[in-house]
C-alpha positions in Angstrom: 90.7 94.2 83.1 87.8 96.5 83.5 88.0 99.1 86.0 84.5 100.9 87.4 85.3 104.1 88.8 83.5 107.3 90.0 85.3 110.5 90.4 84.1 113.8 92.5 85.2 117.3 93.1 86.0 117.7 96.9 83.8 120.3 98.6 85.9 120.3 101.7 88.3 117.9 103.7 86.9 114.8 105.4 87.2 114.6 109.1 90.1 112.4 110.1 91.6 113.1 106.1 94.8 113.9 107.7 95.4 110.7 109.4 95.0 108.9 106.3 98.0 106.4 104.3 99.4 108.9 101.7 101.6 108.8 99.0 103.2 110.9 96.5 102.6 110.2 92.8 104.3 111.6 89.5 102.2 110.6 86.4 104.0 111.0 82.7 101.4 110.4 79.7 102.6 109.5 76.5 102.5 110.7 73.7 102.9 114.2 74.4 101.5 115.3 71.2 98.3 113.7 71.7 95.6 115.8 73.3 94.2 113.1 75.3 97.0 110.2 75.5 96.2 106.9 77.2 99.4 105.8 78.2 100.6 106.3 81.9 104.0 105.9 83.0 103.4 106.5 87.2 105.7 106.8 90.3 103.8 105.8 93.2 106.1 106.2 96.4 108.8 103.2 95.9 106.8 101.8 93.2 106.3 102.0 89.3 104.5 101.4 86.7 103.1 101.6 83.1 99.3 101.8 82.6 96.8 101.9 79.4 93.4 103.2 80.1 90.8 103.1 77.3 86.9 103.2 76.8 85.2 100.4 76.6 82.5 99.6 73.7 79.7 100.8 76.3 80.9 104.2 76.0 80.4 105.0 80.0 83.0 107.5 81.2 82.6 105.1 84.5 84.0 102.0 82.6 87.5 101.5 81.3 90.2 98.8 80.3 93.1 99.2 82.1 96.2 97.2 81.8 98.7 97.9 83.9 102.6 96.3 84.1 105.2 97.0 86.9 107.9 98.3 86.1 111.8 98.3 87.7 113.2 101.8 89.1 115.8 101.8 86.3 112.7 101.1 83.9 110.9 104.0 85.0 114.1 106.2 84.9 114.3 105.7 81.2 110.9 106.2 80.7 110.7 109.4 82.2 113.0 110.7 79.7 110.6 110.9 77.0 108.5 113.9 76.4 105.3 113.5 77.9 102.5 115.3 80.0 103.2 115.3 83.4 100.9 116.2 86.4 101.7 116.0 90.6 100.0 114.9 93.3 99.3 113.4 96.9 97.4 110.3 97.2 95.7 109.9 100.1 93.9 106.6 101.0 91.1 107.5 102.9 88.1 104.9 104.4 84.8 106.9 105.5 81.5 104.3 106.2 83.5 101.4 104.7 84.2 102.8 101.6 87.7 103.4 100.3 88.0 106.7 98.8 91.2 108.0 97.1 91.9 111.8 97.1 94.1 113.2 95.1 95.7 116.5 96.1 97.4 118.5 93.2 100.4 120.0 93.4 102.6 122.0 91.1 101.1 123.6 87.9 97.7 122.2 89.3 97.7 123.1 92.8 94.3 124.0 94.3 92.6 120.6 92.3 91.6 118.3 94.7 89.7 114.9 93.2 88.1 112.0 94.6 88.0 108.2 93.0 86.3 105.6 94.6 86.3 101.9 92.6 84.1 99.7 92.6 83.7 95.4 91.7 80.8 95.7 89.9 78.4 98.0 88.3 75.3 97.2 90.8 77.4 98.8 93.7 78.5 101.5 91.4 74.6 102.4 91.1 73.7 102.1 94.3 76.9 104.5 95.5 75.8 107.9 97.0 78.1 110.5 97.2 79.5 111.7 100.3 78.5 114.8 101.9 82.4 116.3 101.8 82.3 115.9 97.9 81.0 118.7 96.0 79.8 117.0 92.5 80.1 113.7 90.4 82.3 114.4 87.5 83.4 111.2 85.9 82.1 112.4 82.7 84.1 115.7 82.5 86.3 115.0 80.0 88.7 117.7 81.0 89.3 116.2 84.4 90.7 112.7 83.5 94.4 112.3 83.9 95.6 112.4 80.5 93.5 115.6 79.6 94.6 117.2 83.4 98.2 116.4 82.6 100.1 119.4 81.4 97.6 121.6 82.2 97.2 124.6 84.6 94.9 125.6 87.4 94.9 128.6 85.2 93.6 126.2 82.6 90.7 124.6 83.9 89.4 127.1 86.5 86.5 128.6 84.1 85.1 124.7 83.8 85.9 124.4 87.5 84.2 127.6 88.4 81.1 126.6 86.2 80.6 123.7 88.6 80.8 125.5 91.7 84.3 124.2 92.4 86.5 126.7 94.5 90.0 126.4 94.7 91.6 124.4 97.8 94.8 125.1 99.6 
């Protein structure tokens, strides 16, 4: 299935972020050797799964297959045994104008990273889309800020990218 996605850095919190549905998310990407595994084994509150997100042949960042399967609670256990790139963070569903935006607070190694992802059924919409004022720039083609490159990584890490952009650190 394809998935049409646009990701932003957050400039500062929306008004009436706080009030949003939240929940806590664990991602594990497989293989840890790889420097940019596709392979997602996720903890989403009381739910799990196992996700595969490629490129497609179009070669826009904003485009990829995903294939996603649910997993049990004692699948995902014995998943999250093997080695593999993890990265924290609070998901917070967040509606502004009739869009559905979803803001991802880091936590842990990458605490201060705050992104934005906001999907979309077709490419038209995507197009048309204007970023909100509370979002500081489009980065769906920074390769260093997709989850598998992210995962395993520090602040500390990506802060010179960051800084280039005119990101400052939240929180």
């Amino acid at each position: 299935m394809e998935e049409i996605e646009l990701t932003f850095l957050l400039k500062n919190f929306p008004e009436g972020f706080e009030n949003a549905l939240k929940k806590e998310i664990l991602d594990i990407y497989i293989p840890a050797a790889a420097e940019h595994p596709d392979l997602r084994i996720r903890k989403a509150g009381d739910s799990f799964e196992i996700t595969r997100k490629r490129p497609t042949a179009s070669g826009d960042p904003s485009i990829q297959l995903e294939t996603t399967i649910e997993l049990s609670k004692e699948e995902f256990e014995e998943l999250e045994k093997l080695p593999g790139k993890r990265s924290e963070k609070t998901r917070y569903y967040f509606e502004d104008g009739g869009v559905q935006y979803e803001i991802a607070v880091f936590s842990g190694a990458l605490a201060g990273l705050v992104l934005v992802d906001v999907e979309f059924g077709w490419e038209e919409a995507r197009d048309k889309f204007q970023m909100p004022s509370w979002c500081l720039a489009n980065v769906t083609e920074e390769k260093f800020l997709a989850g598998g490159w992210l995962a395993g990584k520090t602040y500390a890490d990506i802060e010179e990218k960051l800084t280039a952009l005119g990101y400052q650190k939240i929180g």
